[in-house]
RODO-2510 file (C-alpha; in nm, 4 decimals, decimal comma):
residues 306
     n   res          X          Y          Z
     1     x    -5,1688     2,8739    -4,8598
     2     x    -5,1614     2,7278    -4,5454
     3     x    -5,4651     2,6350    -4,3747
     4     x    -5,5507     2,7854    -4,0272
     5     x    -5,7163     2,5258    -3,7774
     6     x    -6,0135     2,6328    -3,5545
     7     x    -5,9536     2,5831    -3,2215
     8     x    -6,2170     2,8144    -3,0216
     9     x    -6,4469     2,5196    -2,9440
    10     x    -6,1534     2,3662    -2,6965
    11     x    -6,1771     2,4289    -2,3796
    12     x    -5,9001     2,2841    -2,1874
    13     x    -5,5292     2,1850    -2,2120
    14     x    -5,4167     1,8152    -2,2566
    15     x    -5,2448     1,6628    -1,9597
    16     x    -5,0819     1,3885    -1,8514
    17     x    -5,2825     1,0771    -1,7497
    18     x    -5,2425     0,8655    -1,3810
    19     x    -5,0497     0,5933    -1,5733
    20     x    -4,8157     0,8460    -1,7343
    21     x    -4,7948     1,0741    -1,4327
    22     x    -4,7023     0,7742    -1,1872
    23     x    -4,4409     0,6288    -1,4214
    24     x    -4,2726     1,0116    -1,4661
    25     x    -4,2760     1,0022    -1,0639
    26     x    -4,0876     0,6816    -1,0385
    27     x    -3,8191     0,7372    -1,2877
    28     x    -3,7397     1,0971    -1,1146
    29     x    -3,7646     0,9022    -0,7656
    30     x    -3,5023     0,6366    -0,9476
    31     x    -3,2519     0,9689    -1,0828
    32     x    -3,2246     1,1456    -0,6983
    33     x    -3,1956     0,7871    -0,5662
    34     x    -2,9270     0,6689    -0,7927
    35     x    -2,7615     1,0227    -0,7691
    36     x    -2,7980     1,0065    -0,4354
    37     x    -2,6112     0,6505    -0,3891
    38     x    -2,3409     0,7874    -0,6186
    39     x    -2,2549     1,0708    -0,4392
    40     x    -2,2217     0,8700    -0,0779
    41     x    -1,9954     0,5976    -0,3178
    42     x    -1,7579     0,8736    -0,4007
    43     x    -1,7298     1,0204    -0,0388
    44     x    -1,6915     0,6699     0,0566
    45     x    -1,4152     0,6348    -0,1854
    46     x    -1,3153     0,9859    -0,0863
    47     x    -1,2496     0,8641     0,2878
    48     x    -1,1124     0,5400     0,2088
    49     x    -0,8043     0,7248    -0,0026
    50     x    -0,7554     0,9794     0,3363
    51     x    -0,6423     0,6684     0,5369
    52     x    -0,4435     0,5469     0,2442
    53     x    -0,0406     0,6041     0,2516
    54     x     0,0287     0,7969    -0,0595
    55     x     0,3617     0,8662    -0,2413
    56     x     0,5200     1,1486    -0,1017
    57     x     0,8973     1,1726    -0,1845
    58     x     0,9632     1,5524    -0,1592
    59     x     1,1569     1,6535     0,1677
    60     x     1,0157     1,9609     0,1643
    61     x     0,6624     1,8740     0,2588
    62     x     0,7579     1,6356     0,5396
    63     x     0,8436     1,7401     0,9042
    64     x     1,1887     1,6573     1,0711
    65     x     0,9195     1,4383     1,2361
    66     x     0,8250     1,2153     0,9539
    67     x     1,1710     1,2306     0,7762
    68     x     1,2733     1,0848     1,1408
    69     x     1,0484     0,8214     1,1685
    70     x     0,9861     0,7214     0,7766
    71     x     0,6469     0,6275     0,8018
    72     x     0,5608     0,7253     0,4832
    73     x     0,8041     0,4993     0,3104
    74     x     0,6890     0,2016     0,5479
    75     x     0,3054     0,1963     0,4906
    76     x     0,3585     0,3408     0,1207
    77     x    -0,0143     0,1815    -0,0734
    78     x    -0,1562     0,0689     0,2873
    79     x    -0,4615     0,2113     0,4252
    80     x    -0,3890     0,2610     0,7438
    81     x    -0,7727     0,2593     0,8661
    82     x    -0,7297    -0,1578     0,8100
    83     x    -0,3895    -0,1919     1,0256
    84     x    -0,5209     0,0050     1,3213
    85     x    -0,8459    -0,2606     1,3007
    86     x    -0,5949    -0,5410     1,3713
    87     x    -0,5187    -0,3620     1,7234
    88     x    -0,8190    -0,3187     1,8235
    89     x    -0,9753    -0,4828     2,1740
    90     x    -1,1433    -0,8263     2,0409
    91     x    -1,5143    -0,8701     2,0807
    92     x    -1,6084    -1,0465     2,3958
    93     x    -1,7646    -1,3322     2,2474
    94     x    -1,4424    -1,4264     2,0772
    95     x    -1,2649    -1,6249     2,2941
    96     x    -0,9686    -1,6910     2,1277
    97     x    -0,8491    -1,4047     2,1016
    98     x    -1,0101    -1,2920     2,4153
    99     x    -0,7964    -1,5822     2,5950
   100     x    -0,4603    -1,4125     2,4146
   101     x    -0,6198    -1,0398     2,5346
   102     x    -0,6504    -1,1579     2,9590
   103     x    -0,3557    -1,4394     2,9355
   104     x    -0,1167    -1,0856     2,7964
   105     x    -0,2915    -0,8604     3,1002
   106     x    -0,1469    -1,1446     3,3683
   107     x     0,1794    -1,1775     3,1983
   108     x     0,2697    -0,8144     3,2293
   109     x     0,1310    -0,7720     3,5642
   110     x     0,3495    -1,0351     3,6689
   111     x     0,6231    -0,8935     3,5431
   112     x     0,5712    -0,5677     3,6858
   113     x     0,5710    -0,7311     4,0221
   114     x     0,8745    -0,9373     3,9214
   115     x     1,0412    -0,5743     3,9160
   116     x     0,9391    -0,4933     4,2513
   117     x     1,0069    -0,7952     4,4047
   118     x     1,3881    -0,6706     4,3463
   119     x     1,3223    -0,4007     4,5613
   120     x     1,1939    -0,5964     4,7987
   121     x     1,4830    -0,8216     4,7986
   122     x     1,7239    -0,5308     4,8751
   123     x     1,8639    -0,5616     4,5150
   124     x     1,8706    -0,1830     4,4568
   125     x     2,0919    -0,1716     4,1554
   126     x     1,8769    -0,3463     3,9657
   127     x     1,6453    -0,0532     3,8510
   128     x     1,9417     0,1920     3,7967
   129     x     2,0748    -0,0617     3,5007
   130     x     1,7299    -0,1088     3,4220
   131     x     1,6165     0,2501     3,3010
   132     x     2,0074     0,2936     3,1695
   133     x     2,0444     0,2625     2,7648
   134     x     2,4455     0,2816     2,7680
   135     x     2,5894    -0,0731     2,8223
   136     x     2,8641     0,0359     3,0196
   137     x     2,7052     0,2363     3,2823
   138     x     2,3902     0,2380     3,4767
   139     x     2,1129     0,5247     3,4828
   140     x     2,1753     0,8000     3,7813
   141     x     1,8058     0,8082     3,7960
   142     x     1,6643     0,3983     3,9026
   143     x     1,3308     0,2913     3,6851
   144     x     1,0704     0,3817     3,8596
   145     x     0,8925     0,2012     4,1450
   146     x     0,5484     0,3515     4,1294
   147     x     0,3020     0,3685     3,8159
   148     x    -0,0453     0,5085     3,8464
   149     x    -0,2778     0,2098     3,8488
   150     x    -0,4851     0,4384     3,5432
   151     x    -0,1407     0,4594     3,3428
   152     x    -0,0280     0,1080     3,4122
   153     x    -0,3418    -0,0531     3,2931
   154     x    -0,3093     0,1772     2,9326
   155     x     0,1039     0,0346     2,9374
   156     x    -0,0265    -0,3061     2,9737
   157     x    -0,3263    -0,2074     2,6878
   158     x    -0,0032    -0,1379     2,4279
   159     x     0,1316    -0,4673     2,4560
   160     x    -0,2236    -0,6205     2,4508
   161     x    -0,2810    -0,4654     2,1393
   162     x     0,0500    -0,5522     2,0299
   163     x     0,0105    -0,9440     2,0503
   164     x    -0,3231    -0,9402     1,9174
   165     x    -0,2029    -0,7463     1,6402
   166     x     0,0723    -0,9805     1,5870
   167     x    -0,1758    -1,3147     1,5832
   168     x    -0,4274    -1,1390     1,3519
   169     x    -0,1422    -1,0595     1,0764
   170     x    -0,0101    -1,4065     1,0473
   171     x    -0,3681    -1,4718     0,9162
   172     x    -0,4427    -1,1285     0,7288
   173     x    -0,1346    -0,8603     0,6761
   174     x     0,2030    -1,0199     0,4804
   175     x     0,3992    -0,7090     0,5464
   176     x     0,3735    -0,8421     0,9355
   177     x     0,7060    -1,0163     0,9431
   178     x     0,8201    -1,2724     1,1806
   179     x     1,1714    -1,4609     1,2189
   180     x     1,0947    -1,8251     1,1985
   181     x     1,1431    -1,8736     1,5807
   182     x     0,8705    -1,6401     1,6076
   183     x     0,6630    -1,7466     1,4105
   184     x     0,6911    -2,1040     1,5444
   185     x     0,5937    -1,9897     1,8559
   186     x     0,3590    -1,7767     1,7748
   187     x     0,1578    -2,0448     1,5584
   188     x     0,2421    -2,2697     1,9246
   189     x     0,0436    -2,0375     2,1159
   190     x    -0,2259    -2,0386     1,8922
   191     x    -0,3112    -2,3592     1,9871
   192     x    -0,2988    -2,2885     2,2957
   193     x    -0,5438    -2,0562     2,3868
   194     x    -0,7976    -2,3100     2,5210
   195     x    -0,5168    -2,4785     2,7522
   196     x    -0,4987    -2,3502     3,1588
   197     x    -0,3838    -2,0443     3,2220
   198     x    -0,0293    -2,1148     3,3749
   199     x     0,0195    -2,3063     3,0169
   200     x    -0,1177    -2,0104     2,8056
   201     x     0,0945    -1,7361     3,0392
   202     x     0,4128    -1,9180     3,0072
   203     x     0,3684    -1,9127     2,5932
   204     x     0,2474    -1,5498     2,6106
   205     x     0,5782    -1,4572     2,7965
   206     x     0,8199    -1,6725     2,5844
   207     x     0,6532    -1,5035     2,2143
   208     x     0,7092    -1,1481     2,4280
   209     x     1,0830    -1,2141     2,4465
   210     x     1,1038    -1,3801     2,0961
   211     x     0,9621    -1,0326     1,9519
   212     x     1,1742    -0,8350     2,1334
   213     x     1,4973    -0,9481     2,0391
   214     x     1,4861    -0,9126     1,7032
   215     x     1,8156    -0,8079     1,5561
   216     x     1,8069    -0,5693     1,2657
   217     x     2,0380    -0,7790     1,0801
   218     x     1,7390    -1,0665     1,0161
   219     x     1,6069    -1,1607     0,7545
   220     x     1,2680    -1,0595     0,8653
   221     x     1,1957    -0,7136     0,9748
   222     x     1,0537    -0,6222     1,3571
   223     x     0,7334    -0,6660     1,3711
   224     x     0,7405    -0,4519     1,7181
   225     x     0,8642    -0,1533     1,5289
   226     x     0,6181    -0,1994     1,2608
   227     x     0,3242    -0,2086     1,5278
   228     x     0,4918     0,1022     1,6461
   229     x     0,4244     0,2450     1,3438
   230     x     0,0570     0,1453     1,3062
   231     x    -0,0046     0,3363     1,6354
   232     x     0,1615     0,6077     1,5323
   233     x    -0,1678     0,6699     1,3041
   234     x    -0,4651     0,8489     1,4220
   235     x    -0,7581     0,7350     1,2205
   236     x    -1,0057     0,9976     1,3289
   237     x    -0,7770     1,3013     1,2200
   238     x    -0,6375     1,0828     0,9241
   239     x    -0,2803     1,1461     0,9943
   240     x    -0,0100     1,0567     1,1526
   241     x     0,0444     1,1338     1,5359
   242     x     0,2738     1,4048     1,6553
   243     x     0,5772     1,3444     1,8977
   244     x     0,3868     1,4854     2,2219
   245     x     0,0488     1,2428     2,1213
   246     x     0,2778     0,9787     2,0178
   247     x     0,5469     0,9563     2,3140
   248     x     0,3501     0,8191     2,5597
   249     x     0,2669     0,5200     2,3209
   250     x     0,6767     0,4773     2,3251
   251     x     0,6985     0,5509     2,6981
   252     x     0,4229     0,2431     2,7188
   253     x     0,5793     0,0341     2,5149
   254     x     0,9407     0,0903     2,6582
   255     x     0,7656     0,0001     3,0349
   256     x     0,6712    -0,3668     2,8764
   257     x     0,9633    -0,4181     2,6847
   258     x     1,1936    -0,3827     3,0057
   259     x     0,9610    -0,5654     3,2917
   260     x     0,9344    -0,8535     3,0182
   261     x     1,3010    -0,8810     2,9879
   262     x     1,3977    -0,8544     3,3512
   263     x     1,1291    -1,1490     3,4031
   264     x     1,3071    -1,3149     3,1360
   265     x     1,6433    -1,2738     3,2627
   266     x     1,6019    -1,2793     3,6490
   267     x     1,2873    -1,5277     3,6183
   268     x     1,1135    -1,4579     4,0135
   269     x     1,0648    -1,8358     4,0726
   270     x     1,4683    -1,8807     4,0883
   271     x     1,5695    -1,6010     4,2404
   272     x     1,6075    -1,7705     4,5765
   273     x     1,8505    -1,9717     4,4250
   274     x     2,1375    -1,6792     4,4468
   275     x     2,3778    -1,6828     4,7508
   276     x     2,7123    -1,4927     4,7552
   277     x     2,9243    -1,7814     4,7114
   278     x     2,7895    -1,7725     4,3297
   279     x     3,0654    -1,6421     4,1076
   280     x     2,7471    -1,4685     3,9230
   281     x     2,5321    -1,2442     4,1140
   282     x     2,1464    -1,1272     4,0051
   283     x     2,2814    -0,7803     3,8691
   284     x     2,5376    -0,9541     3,6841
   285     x     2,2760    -1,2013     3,5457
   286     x     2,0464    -0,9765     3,4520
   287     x     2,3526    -0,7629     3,2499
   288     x     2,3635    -1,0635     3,0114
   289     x     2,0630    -1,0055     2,8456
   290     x     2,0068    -0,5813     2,9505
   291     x     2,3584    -0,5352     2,7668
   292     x     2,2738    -0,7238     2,4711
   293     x     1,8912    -0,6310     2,3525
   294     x     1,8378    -0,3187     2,6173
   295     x     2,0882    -0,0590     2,4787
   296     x     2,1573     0,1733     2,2235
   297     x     2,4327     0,0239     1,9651
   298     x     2,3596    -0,2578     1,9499
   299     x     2,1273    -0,2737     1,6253
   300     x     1,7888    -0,3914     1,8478
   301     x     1,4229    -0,2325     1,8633
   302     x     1,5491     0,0039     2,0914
   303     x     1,7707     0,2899     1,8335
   304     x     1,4052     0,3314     1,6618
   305     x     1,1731     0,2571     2,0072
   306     x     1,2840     0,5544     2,1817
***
C-alpha cells in the first residue's frame, strides 16, 4: 500500500528565492530583447528588398510607362536606395566634392547667359534651332528667354547632381560607364578640384560636353541616361516615378544639355570674332554640333532624354 504523507503541520508554499527570482528576470529581459532586435532585423531586411529591383518579366504587370522606359531591366539586382545616395547634395565639410557641387552651379549659369547673350547680339535664330529636334528645320516656337530664378536654380540642381553622381561611381558603382575620353577627363578634373576657379570651370564644362555626346554605338553605355534613370526612382514611395513627377526632371535636364552645347559650340569669348565677310556665320556654326548630338535620329541621349 502506498503510504500517505502528513502534511497539516505546513504552513506555507515554497517559492522562489532573490537569486533564482533575479536570474528568471534577466533571461525573460534577454528573450523580449533578442525578439525584439529580431523583429527590427527583419523589417530592416524587409525595407532594404522594397528599394531592390526585382525580376519582373511579365508584360502584363508593367505600365506602357515602364515597358517604355525599361527600368526594370536596367537596375535588375540594384537597390535603388544606394544609387539615389550617390546624387545626393555633398556635406559641406567635404570640399572636394563641394568644389565639383559650386564650380557645376557657375558653369551652367554661364551658359545660360551665353544663351542670352545671343539675344542680345540680335542673333534671333539662334533659339528657334535651339529648342528644334529635327535637323533640317528649326522650332516655330524659339527656346525660351525667361526661366523663373526658383526653376532655374532646381535645372542647374539636376546637372549638379548629375556630375557628382558621375565622380562618386568611378569610385563606388561599376555599372556607371564611361567612354575612355570621359573617363580621362573625368579622373583630370578630379585633380583639380583644389586649382582656381577659372581652371576648375573650364574642366567642369569640357566633362559636360564629353557626357553628352555619347553615341549609342560605344562601347560604353551613357552614363547621362543611366543617371536619368536613377532619378526616375522615388525612394520614399519605393517606386518608380510617374511621367507627370518625372517630366520635369527631363525638362531640367534637356535645359542643361542645350545651354552646355551652345556654350560649347558658339563659345561667348569668340563670338566677336564673326563679321559677314566669314563664309560661316554663328547660326551656321552652331548647326555643326546642334545637327549632330541635338536631334532625334541620330542615335544620341536625346531618342531616350525626351
Amino acid at each position: 500500500m502506498h503510504q500517505l504523507r502528513d502534511y497539516s503541520n505546513r504552513r506555507y508554499f515554497s517559492v522562489m528565492g532573490e537569486e533564482e527570482e533575479e536570474v528568471s528576470t534577466e533571461l525573460l529581459n534577454g528573450l523580449i530583447a533578442s525578439s525584439i532586435q529580431e523583429a527590427r532585423q527583419r523589417d530592416e531586411e524587409h525595407y532594404r528588398t522594397l528599394n531592390r529591383v526585382k525580376d519582373n518579366t511579365s508584360l502584363v504587370t508593367k505600365t506602357p510607362w515602364l515597358r517604355h522606359t525599361q527600368w526594370e531591366q536596367t537596375f535588375m539586382g540594384k537597390d535603388m536606395e544606394e544609387l539615389v545616395k550617390l546624387t545626393e547634395s555633398p556635406e559641406v565639410r567635404d570640399n572636394d566634392e563641394r568644389s565639383l557641387w559650386d564650380s557645376t552651379s557657375r558653369v551652367i549659369n554661364q551658359c545660360w547667359k551665353g544663351f542670352l547673350n545671343c539675344g542680345e547680339r540680335g542673333w534671333s535664330l539662334i533659339p528657334f534651332w535651339l529648342a528644334s529636334v529635327d535637323r533640317t528645320k528649326e522650332n516655330t516656337k524659339p527656346f525660351r528667354t525667361y526661366i523663373a530664378p526658383a526653376t532655374l536654380q532646381r535645372y542647374i540642381g539636376y546637372w549638379q547632381q548629375y556630375l557628382i553622381f558621375c565622380m562618386r561611381s568611378i569610385m563606388l558603382e561599376s555599372a556607371v560607364q564611361f567612354t575612355p575620353r570621359q573617363d580621362q577627363c573625368l579622373r583630370e578634373l578630379m585633380g583639380l578640384l583644389d586649382e582656381e576657379e577659372s581652371v576648375l570651370d573650364a574642366k567642369v564644362l569640357e566633362l559636360s560636353v564629353l557626357l553628352i555626346r555619347h553615341s549609342d554605338y560605344a562601347s560604353q553605355k551613357s552614363s547621362l541616361i543611366y543617371f536619368s534613370g536613377v532619378m526616375g526612382y522615388k525612394v520614399e514611395w519605393k517606386q518608380w516615378r510617374q511621367p507627370h513627377d518625372y517630366t520635369t526632371i527631363l525638362a531640367g535636364l534637356q535645359f542643361c544639355i542645350r545651354v552646355v552645347m551652345l556654350e560649347s559650340a558658339l563659345p561667348r569669348r569668340y563670338r566677336d570674332d564673326f563679321t559677314e565677310d566669314l563664309d560661316m556665320n554663328p547660326v551656321d556654326k552652331f548647326r555643326t554640333v546642334r545637327d549632330k548630338w541635338l536631334v532625334d535620329g541620330e542615335g544620341t541621349y536625346d531618342q531616350v532624354i525626351c
